[in-house]
FIBASE-413710 format. One record per residue (C-alpha): residue in one letter; x, y, z negated. Coordinates in nm, 2 decimals, always signed. Layout:
<nodes>
residu  u  v  w
A  X  Y  Z
...
</nodes>
This chain:
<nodes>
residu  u  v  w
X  -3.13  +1.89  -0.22
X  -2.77  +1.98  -0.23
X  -2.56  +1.68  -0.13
X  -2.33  +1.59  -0.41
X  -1.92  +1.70  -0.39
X  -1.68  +1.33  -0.31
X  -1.48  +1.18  -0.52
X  -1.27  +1.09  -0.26
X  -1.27  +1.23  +0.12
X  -1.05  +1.05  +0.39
X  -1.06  +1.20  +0.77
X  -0.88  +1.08  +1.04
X  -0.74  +0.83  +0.86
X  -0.43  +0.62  +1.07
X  -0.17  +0.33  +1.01
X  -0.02  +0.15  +1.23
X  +0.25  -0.15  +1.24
X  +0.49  -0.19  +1.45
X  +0.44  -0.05  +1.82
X  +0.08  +0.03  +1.91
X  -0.09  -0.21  +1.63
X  -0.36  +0.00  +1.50
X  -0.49  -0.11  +1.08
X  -0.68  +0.21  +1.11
X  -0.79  +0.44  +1.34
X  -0.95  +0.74  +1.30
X  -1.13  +0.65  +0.99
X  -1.35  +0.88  +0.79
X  -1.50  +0.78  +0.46
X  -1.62  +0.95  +0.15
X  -1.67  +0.80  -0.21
X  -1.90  +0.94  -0.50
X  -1.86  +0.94  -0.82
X  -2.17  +0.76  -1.05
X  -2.20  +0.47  -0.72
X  -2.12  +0.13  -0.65
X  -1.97  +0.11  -0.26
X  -1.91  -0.19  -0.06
X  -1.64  -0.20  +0.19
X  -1.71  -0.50  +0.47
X  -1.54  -0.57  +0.73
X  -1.38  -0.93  +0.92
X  -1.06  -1.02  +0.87
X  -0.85  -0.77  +1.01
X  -1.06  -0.49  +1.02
X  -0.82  -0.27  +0.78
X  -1.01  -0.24  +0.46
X  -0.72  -0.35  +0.25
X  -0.48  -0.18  +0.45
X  -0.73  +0.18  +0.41
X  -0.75  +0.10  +0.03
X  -0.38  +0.03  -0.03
X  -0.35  +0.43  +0.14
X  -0.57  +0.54  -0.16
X  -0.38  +0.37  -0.41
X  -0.03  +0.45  -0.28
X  +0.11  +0.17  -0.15
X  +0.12  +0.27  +0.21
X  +0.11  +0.60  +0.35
X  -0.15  +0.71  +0.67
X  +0.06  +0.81  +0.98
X  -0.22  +1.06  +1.07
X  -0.51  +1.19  +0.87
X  -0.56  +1.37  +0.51
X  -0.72  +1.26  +0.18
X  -0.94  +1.50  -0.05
X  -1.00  +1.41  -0.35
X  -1.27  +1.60  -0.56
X  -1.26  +1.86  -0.25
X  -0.87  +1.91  -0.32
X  -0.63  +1.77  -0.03
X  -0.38  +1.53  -0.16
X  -0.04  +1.33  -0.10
X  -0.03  +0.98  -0.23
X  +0.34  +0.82  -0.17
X  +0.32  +0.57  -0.45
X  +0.12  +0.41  -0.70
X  +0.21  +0.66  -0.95
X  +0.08  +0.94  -0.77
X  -0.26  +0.74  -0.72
X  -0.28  +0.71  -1.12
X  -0.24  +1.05  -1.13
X  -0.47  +1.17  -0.95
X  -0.77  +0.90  -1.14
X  -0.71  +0.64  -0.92
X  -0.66  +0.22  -0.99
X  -0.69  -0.04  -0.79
X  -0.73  -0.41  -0.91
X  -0.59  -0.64  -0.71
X  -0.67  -0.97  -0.62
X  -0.42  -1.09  -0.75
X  -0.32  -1.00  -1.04
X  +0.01  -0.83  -1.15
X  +0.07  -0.91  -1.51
X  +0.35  -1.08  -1.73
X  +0.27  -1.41  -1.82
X  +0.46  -1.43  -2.20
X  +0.33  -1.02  -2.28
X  +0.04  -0.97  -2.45
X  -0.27  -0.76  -2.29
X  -0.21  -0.46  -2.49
X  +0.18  -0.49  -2.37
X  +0.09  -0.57  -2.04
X  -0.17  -0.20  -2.00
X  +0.08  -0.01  -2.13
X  +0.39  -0.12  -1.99
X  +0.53  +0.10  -1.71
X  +0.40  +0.46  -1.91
X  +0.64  +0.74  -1.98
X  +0.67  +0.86  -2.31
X  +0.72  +0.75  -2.66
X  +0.52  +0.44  -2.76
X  +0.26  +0.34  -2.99
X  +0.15  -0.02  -2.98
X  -0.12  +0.01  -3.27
X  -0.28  +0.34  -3.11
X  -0.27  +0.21  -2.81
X  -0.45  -0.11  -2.95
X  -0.71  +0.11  -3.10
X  -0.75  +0.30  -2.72
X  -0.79  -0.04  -2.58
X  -1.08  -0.16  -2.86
X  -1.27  +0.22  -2.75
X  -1.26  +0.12  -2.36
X  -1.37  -0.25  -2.47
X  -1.65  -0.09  -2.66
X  -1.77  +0.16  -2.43
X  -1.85  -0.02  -2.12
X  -1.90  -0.38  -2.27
X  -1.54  -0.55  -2.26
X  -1.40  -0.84  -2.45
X  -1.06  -0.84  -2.45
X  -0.84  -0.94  -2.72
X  -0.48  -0.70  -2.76
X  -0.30  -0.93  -2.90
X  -0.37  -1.24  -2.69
X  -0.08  -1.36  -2.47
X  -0.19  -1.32  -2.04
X  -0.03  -1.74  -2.03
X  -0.33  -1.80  -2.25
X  -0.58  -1.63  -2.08
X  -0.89  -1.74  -1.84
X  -0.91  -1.64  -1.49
X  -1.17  -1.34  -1.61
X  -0.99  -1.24  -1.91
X  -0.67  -1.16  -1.70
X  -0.93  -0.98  -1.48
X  -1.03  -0.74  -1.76
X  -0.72  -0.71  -1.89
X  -0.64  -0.54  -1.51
X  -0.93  -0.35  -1.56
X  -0.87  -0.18  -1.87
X  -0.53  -0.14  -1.76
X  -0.65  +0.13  -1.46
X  -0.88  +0.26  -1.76
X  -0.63  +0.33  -1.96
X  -0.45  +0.51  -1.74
X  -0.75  +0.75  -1.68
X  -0.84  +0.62  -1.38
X  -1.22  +0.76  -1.27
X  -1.24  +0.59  -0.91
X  -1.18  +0.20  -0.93
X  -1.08  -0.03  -0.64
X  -1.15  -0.39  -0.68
X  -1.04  -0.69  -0.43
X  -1.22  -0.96  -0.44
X  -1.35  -0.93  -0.79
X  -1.56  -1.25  -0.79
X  -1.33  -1.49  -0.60
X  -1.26  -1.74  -0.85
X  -1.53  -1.67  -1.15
X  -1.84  -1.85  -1.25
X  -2.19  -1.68  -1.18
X  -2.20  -1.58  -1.58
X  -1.87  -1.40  -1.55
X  -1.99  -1.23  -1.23
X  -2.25  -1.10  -1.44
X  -2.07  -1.04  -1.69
X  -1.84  -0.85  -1.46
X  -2.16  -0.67  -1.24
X  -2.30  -0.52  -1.60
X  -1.93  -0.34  -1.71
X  -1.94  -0.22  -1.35
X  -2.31  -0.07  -1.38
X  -2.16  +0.09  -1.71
X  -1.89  +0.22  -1.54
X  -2.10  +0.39  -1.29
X  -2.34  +0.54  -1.57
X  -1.99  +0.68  -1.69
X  -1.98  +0.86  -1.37
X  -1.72  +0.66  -1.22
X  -1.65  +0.64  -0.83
X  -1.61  +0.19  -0.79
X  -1.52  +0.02  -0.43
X  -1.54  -0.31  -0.42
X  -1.43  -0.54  -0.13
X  -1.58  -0.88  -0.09
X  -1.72  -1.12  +0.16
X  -2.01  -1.26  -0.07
X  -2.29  -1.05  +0.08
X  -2.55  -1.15  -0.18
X  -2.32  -0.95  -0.40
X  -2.30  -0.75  -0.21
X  -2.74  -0.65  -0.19
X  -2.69  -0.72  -0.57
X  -2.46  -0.47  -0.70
X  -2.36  -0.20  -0.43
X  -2.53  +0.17  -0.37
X  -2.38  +0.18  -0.01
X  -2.19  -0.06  +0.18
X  -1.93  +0.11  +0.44
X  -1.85  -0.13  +0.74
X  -1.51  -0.18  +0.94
X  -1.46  -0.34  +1.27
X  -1.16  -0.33  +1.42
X  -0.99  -0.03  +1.20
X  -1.26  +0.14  +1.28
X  -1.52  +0.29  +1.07
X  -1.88  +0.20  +1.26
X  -2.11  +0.34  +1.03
X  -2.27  +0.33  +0.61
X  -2.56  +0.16  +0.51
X  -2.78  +0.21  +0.23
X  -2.81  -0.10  +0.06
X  -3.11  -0.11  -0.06
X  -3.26  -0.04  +0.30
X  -3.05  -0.30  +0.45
X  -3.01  -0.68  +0.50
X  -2.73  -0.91  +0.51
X  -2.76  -0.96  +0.91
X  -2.77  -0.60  +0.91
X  -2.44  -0.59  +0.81
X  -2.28  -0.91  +0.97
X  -2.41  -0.76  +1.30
X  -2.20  -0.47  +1.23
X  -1.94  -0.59  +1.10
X  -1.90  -0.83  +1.43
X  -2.10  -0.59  +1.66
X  -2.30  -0.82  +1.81
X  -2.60  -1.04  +1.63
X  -2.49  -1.32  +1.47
X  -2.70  -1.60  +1.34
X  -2.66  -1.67  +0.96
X  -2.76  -1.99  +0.77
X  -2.62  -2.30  +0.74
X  -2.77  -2.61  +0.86
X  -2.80  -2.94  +0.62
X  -2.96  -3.20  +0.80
X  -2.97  -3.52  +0.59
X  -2.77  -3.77  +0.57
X  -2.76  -4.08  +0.87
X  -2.68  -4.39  +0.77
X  -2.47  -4.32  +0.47
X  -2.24  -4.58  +0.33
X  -2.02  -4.60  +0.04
X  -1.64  -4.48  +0.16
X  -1.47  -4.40  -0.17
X  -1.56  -4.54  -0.54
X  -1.36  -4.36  -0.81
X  -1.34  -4.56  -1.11
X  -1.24  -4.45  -1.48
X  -0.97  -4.19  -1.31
X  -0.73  -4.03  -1.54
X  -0.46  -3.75  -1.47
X  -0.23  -3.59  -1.68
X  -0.03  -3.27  -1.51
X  +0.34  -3.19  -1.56
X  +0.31  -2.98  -1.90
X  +0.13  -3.30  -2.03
X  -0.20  -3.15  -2.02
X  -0.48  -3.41  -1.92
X  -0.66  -3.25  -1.64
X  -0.91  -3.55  -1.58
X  -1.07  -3.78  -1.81
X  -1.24  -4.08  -1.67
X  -1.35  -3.99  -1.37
X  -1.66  -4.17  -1.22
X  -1.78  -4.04  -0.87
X  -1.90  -4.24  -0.54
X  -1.83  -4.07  -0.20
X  -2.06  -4.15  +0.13
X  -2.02  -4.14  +0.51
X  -2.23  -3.85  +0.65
X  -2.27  -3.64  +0.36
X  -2.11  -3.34  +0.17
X  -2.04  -3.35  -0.19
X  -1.96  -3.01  -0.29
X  -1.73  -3.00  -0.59
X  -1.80  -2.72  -0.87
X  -1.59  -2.61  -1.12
X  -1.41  -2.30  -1.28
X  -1.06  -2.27  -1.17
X  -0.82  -2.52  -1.33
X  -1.09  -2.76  -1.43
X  -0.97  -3.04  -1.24
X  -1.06  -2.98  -0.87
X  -0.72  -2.97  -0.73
X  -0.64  -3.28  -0.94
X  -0.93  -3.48  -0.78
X  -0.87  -3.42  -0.45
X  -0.47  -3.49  -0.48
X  -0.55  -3.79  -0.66
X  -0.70  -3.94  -0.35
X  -0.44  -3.78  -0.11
X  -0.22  -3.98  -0.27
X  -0.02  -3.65  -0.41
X  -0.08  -3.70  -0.75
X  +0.03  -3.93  -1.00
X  -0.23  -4.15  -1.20
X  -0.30  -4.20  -1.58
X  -0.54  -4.51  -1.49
X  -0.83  -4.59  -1.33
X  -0.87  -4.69  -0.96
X  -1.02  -4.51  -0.61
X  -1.18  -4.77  -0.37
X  -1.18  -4.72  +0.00
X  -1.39  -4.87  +0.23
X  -1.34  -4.93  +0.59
X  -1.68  -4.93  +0.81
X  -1.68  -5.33  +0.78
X  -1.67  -5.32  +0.36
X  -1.29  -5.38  +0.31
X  -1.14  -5.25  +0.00
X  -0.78  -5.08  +0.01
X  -0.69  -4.95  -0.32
X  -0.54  -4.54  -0.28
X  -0.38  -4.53  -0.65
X  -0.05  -4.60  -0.58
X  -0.08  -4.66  -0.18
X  +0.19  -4.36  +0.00
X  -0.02  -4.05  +0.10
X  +0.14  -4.14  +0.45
X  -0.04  -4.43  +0.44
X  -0.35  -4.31  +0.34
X  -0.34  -4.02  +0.56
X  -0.36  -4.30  +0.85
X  -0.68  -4.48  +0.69
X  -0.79  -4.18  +0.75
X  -0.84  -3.97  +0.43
X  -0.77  -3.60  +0.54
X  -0.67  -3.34  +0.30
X  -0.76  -2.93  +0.39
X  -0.63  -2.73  +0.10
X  -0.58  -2.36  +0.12
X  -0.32  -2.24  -0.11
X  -0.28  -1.91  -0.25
X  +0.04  -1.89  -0.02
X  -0.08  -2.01  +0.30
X  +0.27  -2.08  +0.45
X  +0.42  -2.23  +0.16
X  +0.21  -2.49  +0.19
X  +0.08  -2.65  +0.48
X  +0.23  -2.44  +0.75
X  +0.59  -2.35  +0.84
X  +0.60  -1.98  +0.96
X  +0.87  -1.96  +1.22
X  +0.71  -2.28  +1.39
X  +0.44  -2.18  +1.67
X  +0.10  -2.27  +1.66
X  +0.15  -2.57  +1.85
X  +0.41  -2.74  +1.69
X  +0.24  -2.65  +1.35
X  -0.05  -2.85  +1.54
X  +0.25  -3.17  +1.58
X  +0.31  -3.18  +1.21
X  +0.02  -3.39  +1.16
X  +0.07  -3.57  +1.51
X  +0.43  -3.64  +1.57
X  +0.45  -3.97  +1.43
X  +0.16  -4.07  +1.68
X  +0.42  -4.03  +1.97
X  +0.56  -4.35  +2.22
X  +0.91  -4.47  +2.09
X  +1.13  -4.18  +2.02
X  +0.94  -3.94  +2.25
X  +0.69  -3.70  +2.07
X  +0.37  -3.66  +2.19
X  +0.38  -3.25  +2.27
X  +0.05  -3.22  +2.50
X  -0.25  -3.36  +2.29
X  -0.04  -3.03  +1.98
X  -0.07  -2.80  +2.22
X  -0.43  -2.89  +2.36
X  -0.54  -2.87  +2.02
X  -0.37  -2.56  +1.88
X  -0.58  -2.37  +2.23
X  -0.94  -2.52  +2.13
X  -0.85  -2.38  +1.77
X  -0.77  -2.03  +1.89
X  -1.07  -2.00  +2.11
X  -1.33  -2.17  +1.87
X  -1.25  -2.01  +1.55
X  -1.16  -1.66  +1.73
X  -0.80  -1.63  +1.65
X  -0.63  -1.33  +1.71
X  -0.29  -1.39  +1.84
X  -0.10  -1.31  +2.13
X  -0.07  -1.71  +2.23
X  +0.04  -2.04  +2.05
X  +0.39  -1.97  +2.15
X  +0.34  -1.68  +1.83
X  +0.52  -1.80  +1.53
X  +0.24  -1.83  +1.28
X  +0.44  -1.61  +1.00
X  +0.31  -1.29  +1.27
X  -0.03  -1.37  +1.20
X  -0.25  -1.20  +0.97
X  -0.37  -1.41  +0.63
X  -0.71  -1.47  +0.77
X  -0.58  -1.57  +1.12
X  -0.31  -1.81  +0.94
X  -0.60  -1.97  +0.77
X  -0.82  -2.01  +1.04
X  -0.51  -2.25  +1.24
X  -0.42  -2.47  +0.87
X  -0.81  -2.56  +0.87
X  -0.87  -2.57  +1.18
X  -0.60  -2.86  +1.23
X  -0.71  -3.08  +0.96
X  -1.08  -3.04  +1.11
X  -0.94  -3.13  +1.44
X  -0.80  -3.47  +1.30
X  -1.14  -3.61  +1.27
X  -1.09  -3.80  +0.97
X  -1.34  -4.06  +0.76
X  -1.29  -3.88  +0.46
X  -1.26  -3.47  +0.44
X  -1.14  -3.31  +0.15
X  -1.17  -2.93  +0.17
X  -1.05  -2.67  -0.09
X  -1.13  -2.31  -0.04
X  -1.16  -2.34  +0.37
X  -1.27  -1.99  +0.36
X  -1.11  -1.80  +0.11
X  -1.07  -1.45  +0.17
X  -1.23  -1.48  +0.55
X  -1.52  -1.29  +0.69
X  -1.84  -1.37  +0.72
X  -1.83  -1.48  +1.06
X  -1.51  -1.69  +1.07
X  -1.66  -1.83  +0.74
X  -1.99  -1.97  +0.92
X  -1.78  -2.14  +1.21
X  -1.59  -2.31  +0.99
X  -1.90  -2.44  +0.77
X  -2.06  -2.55  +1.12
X  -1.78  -2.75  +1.20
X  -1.77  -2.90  +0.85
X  -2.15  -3.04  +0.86
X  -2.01  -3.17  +1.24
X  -1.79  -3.37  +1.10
X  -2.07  -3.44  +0.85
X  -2.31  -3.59  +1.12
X  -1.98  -3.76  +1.28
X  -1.97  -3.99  +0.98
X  -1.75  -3.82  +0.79
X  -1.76  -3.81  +0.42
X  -1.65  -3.44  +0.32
X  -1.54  -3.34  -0.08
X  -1.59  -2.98  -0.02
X  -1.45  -2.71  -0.31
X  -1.59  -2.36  -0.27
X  -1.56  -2.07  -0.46
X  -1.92  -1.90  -0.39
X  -2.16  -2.13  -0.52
X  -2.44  -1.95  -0.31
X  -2.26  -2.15  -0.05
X  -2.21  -2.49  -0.22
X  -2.58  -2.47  -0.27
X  -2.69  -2.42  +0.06
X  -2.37  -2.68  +0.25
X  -2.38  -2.96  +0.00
X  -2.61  -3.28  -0.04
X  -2.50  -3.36  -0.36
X  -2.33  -3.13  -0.61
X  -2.08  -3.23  -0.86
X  -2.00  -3.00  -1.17
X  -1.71  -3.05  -1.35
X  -1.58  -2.93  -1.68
X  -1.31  -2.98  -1.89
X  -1.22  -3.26  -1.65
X  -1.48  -3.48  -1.70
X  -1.80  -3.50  -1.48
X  -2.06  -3.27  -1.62
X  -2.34  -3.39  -1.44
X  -2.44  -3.47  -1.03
X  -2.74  -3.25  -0.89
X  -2.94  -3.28  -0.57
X  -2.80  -2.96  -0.36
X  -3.15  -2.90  -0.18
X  -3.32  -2.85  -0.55
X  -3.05  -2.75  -0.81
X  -3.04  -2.38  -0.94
X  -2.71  -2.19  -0.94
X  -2.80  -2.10  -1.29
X  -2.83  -2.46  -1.39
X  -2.49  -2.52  -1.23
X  -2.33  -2.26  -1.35
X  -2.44  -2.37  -1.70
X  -2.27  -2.69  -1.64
X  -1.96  -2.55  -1.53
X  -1.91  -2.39  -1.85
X  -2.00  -2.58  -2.09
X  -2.02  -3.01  -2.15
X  -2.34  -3.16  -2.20
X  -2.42  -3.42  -2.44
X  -2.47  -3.71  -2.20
X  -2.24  -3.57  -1.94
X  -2.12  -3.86  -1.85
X  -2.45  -3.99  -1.74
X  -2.50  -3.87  -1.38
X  -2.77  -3.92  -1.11
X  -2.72  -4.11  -0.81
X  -2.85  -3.93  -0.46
X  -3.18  -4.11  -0.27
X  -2.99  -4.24  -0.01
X  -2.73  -4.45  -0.21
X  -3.01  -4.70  -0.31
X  -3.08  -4.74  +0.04
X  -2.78  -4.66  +0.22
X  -2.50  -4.97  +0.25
X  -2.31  -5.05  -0.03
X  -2.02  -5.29  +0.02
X  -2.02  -5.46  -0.32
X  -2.36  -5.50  -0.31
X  -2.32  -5.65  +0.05
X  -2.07  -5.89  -0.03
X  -1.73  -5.70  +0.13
X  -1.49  -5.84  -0.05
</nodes>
């Protein structure tokens, strides 16, 4: 059988930044059209950096691109449109106060038709399965309708091979699906799609072929259906690599945080959490679900101290049963009981980090105050910031680099790698592995159920909910800022949760308590006062 012509053919592909830093090198790979391809790689390994080449935002040093058999020149984004090629990024570039039909067509030559192009955008909508209203405003939008409206923006542009980052990052399992069917339309359409994630079940579920990357290097294509997730992570890392995460049960759990009636109202004066009831143990993770916006963020800065409170009250306990009321209490203060706070932004070093600062003294921003008189203590930073480079694998030249010459997965790895470091009684983690690979992503879970079995009560937020399932004890759904129900994470269904995320049961706020709070220690119930 003759083997079918590429959509798109790269040879020889190389970039490199600065002097002697190779992105890519060497790289062949070869799309088809009417196929689903998976790009995987760790952190680093130049899949972004070899997709941004085929949609024209950087330009290969060595190499050449065919597409449909035809050597090309990409030197801008333009060019890639031209030539049937979009890329939707993970983060999305539209204009807030436009409307979706504004927003697809802005940026196109030539005399303009908004109610034609309204009635283009209504055929793509119809023909592979999207909803997406023209007229809507993008401020307005959900997470996944700005998503389609990115989609049908590459569409409309005649765009016949499709790059998606990180499609699934922030949506719910039934948008996933949603999202996996218009893709599956698309390629019945005969379009070529890449789509570059981490979530390996995704990965088995809607890919043809998965390509892998290690170290700008292409290593080799799998066919997916013939393949296995350790398959690929043994690729990927080029060694094996042990997957699963491990979720012993709780030991000796005792009530650490009781969250009572809790209230919050943001800045626009939207209310973001209504009545809030939740208790928190030692030694177990609570995994937090939720689509974005739905409160998560809210509930963790609540207790942080970092947000300001409607009403309602959040109990800590020490280890002998004392109460110290957080609501109101400085997040200095609270920080010092003990209550630590890992929150990957979107901008890593606008939050959390300061970039010209080394690792080491990035390490002492959480440790200077713990310094003798007006000497700062310098050793126990810079002991700290070399057992989180060799743990969790960082690339960098030494903790002398300033963190801003890091890479985005490498300047994640150091922000939650010092908060894990702190050893606190009470972990709060939000997206500790957003955008990592597969590799750096399991480190950090195993250190999170260590602090587990320290005695650590972890709040842990996640994006994949493959992953809450399998990490938490307890899971508990949110939606529309209230509590939507509290499931046992050894037997809940992802359907089930998802289900919850989305939409507000009748008795939601009538929630299940786990096993080992009717045996485990509860202060009140022990007489702490």
């Amino acid at each position: 059988m003759e083997k079918p012509q590429a959509a798109v053919s790269m040879r020889n592909i190389v970039k490199t930044f600065g002097k002697g830093v190779y992105a890519n090198r060497d790289v062949d790979l070869d799309i088809y059209h009417g196929e689903i391809l998976s790009l995987l790689g760790e952190n680093g390994s130049g899949k972004t950096t070899l997709m941004n080449m085929l949609s024209g935002i950087y330009y290969p040093d060595e190499g050449e691109i065919f597409i449909n058999s035809k050597p090309v020149s990409i030197n801008s984004p333009k060019d890639a449109y031209e030539l049937g090629i979009g890329m939707v990024h993970q983060h999305f570039k539209l204009v807030d106060v436009l409307t979706a039909a504004e927003n697809i067509v802005l940026g196109l030559d030539g005399a303009l038709d908004l109610n034609k192009a309204k009635e283009k955008i209504r055929e793509i909508c119809a023909r592979y399965g999207f909803e997406v209203d023209p007229d809507k405003k993008i401020y307005s939008m959900s997470v996944s309708e700005k998503q389609t409206v990115e989609i049908v923006k590459v569409l409309y542009r005649g765009a016949d091979i499709l790059i998606l980052d990180e499609p699934t990052a922030v949506l719910t399992p039934q948008e996933t699906k949603k999202l996996f069917e218009i893709m599956r339309n698309m390629k019945k359409d005969g379009k070529a799609l890449v789509i570059i994630t981490h979530k390996l079940a995704e990965v088995m579920e809607i890919s043809d072929r998965v390509a892998i990357l290690r170290q700008g290097k292409y290593v080799g294509t799998l066919i997916t259906k013939n393949t296995s997730p350790k398959e690929m992570t043994d690729m990927m890392v080029g060694r094996k690599v042990e997957l699963g995460i491990e979720r012993p049960e709780p030991i000796d759990p005792k009530l650490r945080l009781r969250i009572s009636n809790l209230s919050v109202t943001d800045a626009e004066g939207i209310q973001k959490l209504k009545n809030i009831n939740l208790d928190i143990y030692s030694g177990e993770i609570l995994g937090i679900a939720g689509i974005s916006g739905c409160g998560q963020k809210e509930l963790l800065e609540s207790v942080a101290g970092l947000q300001k409170v409607d009403s309602g009250s959040i109990i800590y306990y020490d280890d002998d049963g004392t109460e110290k009321e957080l609501v109101g209490m400085d997040p200095v203060k609270i920080k010092e009981l003990g209550v630590a706070l890992s929150f990957v932004p979107e901008d890593r070093l606008g939050m959390g980090l300061v970039g010209d600062m080394d690792l080491s003294d990035n390490m002492m921003l959480r440790s200077f105050r713990d310094g003798k008189g007006v000497f700062t203590d310098r050793k126990s930073p810079h002991e700290r910031a070399e057992k989180i480079v060799k743990q969790l694998h960082v690339d960098t030249p030494g903790i002398e680099t300033p963190v801003r010459k890091l890479s985005g997965g490498n300047i994640q790895k150091v922000l939650v790698g010092r908060e894990l470091y702190l050893r606190p009684s009470v972990l709060m983690t939000a997206y500790v592995v957003r955008g990592l690979d597969i590799n750096s992503s399991y480190t950090i879970y195993d250190l999170i159920v260590f602090q587990k079995l320290s005695g650590t009560a972890v709040i842990f937020v996640g994006e994949d909910l493959d992953v809450l399932l399998q990490i938490s004890d307890r899971v508990c759904v949110l939606c529309d800022g209230q509590v939507n129900g509290i499931l046992d994470g050894r037997k809940a269904e992802k359907s089930e949760v998802g289900l919850l995320m989305t939409s507000l049961a009748e008795n939601h706020e009538s929630v299940s308590e786990p096993a080992y709070a009717k045996t485990g220690s509860d202060p009140e119930k022990e007489g702490g006062n």
